[in-house]
N, C-alpha and C positions, 0 to 999 in steps of 0.2 A: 285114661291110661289103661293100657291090657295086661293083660297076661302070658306067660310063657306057658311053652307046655307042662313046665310043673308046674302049673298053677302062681310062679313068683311073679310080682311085678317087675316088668320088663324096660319103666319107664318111657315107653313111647305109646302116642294117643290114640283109641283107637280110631279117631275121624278127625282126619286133617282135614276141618269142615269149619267153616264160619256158624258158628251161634247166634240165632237170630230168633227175635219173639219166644225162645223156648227149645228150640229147633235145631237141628244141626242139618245144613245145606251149601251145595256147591253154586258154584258163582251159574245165573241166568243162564248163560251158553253155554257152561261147563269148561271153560277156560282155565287151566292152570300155571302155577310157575313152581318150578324147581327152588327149595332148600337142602344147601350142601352145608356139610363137615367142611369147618376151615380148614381144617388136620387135614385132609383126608381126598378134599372134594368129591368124596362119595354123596350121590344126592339120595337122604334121607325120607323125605318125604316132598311129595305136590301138594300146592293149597291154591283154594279157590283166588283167582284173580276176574278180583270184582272190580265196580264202577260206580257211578250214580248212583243207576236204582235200587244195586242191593244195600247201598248207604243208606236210600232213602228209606228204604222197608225196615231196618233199622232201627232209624230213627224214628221212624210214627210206631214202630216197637215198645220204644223206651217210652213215646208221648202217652201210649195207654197205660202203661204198666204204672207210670209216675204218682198217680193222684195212691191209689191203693197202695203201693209202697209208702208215699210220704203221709198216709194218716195211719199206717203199723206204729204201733207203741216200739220205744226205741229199747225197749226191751228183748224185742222179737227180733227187730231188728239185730241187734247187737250176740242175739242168740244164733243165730246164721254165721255171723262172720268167726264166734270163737270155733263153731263147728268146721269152718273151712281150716280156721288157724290150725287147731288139731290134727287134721287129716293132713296137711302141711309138714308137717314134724312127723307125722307117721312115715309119713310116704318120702320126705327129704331125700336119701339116695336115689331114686328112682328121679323126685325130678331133679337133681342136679346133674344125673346121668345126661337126661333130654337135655338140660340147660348146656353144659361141655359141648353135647353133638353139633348143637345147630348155631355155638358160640366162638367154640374153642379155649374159650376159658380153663386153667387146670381144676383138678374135682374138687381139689380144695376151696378155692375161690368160689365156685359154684354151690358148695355144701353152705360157704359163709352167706353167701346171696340170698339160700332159701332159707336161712334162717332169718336172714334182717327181712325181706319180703313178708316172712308169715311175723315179721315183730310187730311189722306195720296192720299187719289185721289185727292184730290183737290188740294195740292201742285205741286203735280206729273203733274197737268192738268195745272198749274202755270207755271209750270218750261218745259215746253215742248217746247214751244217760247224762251227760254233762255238757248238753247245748244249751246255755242257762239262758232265761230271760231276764229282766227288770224291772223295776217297780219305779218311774222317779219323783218324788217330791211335786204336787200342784204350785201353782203361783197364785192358783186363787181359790176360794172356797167354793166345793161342790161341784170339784175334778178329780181324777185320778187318772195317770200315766202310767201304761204301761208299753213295755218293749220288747216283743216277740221275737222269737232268731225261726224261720222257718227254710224245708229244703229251696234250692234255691231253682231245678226243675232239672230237664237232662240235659246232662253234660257228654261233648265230644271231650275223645282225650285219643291224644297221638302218642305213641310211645317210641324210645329208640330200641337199636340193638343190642347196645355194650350192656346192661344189666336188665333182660329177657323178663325178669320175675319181679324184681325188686321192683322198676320203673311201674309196671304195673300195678301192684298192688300199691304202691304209695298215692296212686292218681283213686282206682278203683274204691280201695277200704274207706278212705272219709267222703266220699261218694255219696259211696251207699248208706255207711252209717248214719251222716247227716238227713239220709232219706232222695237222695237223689238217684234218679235212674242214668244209666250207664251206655255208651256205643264206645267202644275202643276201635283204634285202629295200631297193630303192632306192628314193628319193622316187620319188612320184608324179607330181612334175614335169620329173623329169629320170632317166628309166629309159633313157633310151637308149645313155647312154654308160655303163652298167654291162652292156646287151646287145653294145654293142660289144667290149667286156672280155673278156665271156665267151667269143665269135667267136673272140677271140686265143686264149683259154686250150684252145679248142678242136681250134685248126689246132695247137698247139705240143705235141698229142697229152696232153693233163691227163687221166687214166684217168677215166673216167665216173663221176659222181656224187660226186668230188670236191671240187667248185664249183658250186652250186646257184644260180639268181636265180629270183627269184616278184617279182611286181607283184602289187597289189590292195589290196583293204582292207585298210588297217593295221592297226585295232584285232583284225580276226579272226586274221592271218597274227601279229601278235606273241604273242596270246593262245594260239595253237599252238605257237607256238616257246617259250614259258612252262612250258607244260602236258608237251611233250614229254619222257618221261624219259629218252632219250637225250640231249639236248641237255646238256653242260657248260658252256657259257657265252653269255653273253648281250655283246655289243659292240654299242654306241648311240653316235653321234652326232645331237644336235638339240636341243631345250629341254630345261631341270629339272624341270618337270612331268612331263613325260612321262619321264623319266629316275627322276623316282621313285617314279612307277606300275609302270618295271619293275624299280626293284632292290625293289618291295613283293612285285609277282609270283616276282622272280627265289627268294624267300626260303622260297617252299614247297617249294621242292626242290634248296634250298642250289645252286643254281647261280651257278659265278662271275659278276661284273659289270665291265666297265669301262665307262666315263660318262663320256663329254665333252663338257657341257653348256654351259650359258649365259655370257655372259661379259658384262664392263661396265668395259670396260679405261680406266683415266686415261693420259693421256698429259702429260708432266710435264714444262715449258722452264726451267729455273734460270737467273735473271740473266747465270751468268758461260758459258753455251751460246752455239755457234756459231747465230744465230737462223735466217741464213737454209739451213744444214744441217736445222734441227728444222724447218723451215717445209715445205722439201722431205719430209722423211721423215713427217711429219704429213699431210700432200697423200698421198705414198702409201700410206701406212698407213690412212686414213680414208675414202678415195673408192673404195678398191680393189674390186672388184664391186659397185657401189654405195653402200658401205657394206657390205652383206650379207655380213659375216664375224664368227664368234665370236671374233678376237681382235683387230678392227680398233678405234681410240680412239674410247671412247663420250664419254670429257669432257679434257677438254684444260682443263692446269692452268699456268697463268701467272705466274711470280714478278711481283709489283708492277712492278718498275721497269722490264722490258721488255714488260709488254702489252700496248701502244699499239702500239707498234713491232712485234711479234709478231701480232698480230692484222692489222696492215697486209699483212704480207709474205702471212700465209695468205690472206686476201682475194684478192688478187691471185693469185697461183698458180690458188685455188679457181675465179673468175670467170675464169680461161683456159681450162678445160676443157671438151674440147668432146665433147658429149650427141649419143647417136645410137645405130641399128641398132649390135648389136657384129660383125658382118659386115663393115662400111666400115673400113679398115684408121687413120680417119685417129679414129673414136671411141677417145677413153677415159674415156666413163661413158656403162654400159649402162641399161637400163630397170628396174622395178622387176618381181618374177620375177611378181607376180602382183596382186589389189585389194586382198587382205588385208593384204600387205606396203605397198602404199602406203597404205592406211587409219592405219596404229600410225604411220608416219611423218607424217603431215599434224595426228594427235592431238598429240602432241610437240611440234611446232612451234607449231599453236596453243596449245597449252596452254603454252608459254613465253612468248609474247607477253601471254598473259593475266598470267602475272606478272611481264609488264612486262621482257621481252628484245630489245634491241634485234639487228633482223637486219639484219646488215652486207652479206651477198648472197645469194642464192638466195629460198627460202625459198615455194617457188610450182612445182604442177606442171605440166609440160609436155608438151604434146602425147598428154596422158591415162594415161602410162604409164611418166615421166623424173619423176624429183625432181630439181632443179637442187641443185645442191652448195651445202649453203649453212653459213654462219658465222655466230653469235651472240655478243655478251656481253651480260653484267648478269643473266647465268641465274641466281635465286635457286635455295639448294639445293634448296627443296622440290617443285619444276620436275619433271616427269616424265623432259624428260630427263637430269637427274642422279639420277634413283631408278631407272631400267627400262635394257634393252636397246633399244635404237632401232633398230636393223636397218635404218641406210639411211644417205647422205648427208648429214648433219646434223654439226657440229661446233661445241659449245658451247665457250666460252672464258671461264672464270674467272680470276679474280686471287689469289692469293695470296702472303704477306709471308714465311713462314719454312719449314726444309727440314721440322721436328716437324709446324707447320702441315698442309702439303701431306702426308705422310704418314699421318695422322690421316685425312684426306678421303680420301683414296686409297683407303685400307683401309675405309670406312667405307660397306660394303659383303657383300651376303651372296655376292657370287660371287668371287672368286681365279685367273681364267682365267691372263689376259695383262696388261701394264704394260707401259709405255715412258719412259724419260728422258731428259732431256739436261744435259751440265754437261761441263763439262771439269778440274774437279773431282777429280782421284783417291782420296782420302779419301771423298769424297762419293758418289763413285759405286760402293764398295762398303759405307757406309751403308744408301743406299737401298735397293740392291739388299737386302740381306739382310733390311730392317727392312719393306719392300714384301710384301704376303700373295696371293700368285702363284705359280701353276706355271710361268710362261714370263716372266721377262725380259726388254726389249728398251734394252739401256743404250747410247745413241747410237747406236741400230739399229732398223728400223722393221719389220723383217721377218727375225726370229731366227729362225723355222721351219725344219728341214733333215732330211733322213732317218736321221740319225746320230744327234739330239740326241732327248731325251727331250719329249714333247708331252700336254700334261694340265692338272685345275687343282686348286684347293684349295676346299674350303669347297663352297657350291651350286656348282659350277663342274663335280666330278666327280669320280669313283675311276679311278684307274688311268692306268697310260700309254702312250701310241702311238710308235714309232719308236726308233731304235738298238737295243740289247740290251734295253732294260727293255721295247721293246716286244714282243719275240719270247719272253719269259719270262712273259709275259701269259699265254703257252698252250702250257705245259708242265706238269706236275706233278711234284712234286720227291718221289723214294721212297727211302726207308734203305734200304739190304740190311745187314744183322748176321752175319756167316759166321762161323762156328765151325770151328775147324781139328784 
């Protein structure tokens, strides 16, 4: 990150350059691509569009740098990552600045993003002293067993767009903690704030070629990282398609997988819920980056006897919200990241009208590049937006009569991401929870996500988990020792 000519930080990098062995360089032939401002489509900065080989240089990066990183005492280790934490929270405006530019996110959402990012270094820097081993019991005289957790070697990780910083550091921190060496590859549309990352990991002295980032074409850079036989693990966040393109790849050379993919979260008000609590927590659970989150509510589910009244209150809420640059401190709903993104949204939308949904607000784009927040009922199930992922602004409201009912529909689904409910309930609310086919919970809580707690799904949803301990056992491998005495 640089400076302004007062000397303040400006929050933009100053080498929109792939980090490599140590190094910051542009892609082989010098090929670039354009990152624009969703706000704005001002193009901010060009970054290397690379390929194979600067994946594969990379990659034999991370292979040397591995052995010396994973025999650091996890002390040192863990002393690096608080020192980025740090610098994180110093520098927070700045990069939620870069995060807004190249996202569109509002600054608020972006300030919240670089704090849970740098939470997850810090846990991760917590937890790096606590990769325990074992001692187990012989079965015969003049044995002892033991059980090692060692790093597990380098790991590729793909990241998305919709959270720039967070996604990264959650793949990156038990990574490295664990003692594994690193090759990232970030969206396309938001590479900046993973170059800004690397800047920190830089200045906090991270031995070289420990932490790798490449930009480029996807398809060749993952097909590298596939192919690579050093590589042990493959870490994805983004679609299920593409999530099972690489655990098809990851399979020719048994390389681990974690996936966390697509979601199509219900969100769920039982009669005897605090409405206007669910009304709030649905407001931020559904408009949050636009929409644009794999665990944000794709169908909002209504017991019969309050959905008049519940649909009233989200109305209202939803129709307060005000659309804008996410720079203007007074926005909270950003633009859509891109044509493609607003394209699957306007199909939705129409495609629910056509059978016959009535839209109570929004429902119409704005100023080429906003989807206004909007709220429907009478969505029949066959409705694209109760079959797909919407990835945007859109907040269908059904009706339903009983708790079997709602659960049925719920689950009636190939993905298991995230769920939310509400009831006041006791009985009920560890029902559902348990009878709900999810990795992530949200029971009277609209935003369960935390560094501590485990983060994953079930079904098309994905393998494996990100955060607390289950995350940092991700990447380790566990070995017997059998001594004979």
């Amino acid at each position: 990150m640089g400076r302004d000519r007062d000397g303040d930080w400006d929050g933009a990098p100053v080498k929109n350059l792939n980090w490599i062995g140590g190094k910051w360089a542009g892609a082989d032939g010098g090929a670039t691509f354009s990152v624009r401002n969703p706000a704005t489509q001002e193009e901010i900065a060009r970054v290397p569009d690379c390929g194979a080989a600067e994946a594969r240089r990379a990659l034999d990066a991370a292979s040397a740098a591995f052995p010396a990183w994973a025999a650091l005492p996890a002390i040192e280790r863990a002393n690096i990552l608080f020192n980025v934490y740090a610098q994180m929270l110093g520098r927070a405006r700045e990069l939620a600045t870069l995060l807004t530019r190249e996202n569109g996110k509002p600054i608020r959402e972006a300030l919240a993003e670089i704090q849970y990012a740098a939470d997850f270094v810090r846990w991760s820097a917590e937890e790096a002293r606590r990769v325990y081993g074992e001692t187990i019991p012989a079965s015969v005289a003049g044995k002892r067993h033991l059980v090692l957790k060692q790093p597990l070697g380098v790991v590729a990780a793909i990241t998305p767009w919709n959270f720039p910083a967070a996604m990264v550091t959650r793949k990156i921190a038990p990574a490295l903690a664990a003692g594994c060496a690193v090759v990232i590859k970030p969206a396309e549309q938001t590479p900046l704030s993973a170059f800004a990352l690397a800047e920190l990991f830089e200045e906090a002295r991270l031995p070289a070629g420990v932490l790798n980032v490449i930009t480029g074409n996807p398809e060749s850079i993952a097909k590298e990282m596939l192919a690579h036989p050093k590589v042990r693990k493959i870490a994805f966040t983004g679609s299920t398609e593409v999530g099972k393109l690489l655990m098809r790849g990851a399979a020719d050379g048994l390389k681990r997988v974690s996936l966390e993919l697509g979601g199509h979260a219900p969100f769920i008000v039982f009669a005897d819920a605090d409405l206007d609590r669910a009304a709030d927590g649905c407001v931020s659970n559904k408009f949050r980056n636009s929409g644009q989150t794999c665990i944000c509510a794709n169908r909002v589910y209504v017991q019969q006897e309050v959905h008049d009244a519940f649909a009233k209150k989200l109305v209202e809420r939803a129709s307060a919200l005000v659309l804008g640059d996410g720079l203007d401190e007074k926005t909270q709903v950003g633009p859509m990241i891109d044509e493609s993104g607003m394209k699957k949204v306007i199909e939705h939308v129409e495609d629910a009208r056509r059978h016959g949904a009535k839209i109570l607000c929004g429902g119409r784009v704005k100023d080429a590049r906003w989807f206004e927040p909007t709220v429907m009922t009478g969505v029949p199930p066959e409705a694209k937006v109760l079959r797909e992922e919407t990835f945007g602004p859109v907040a269908p409201v059904v009706a339903f009569k009983t708790e079997e009912e709602v659960v049925r529909l719920a689950n009636d689904t190939p993905y298991g991401l995230a769920a939310y409910f509400y009831t006041k309930d006791a009985s009920r609310l560890f029902r559902v929870a348990e009878a709900l086919e999810y990795g992530i919970i949200g029971a009277n809580d609209p935003s369960p996500g935390v560094p501590q707690a485990p983060f994953g799904g079930m079904k098309e949803s994905g393998i494996g988990r990100e955060g607390g301990k289950w995350g940092i056992e991700e990447y380790v491998e566990v070995k017997h020792v059998s001594i004979g005495l």
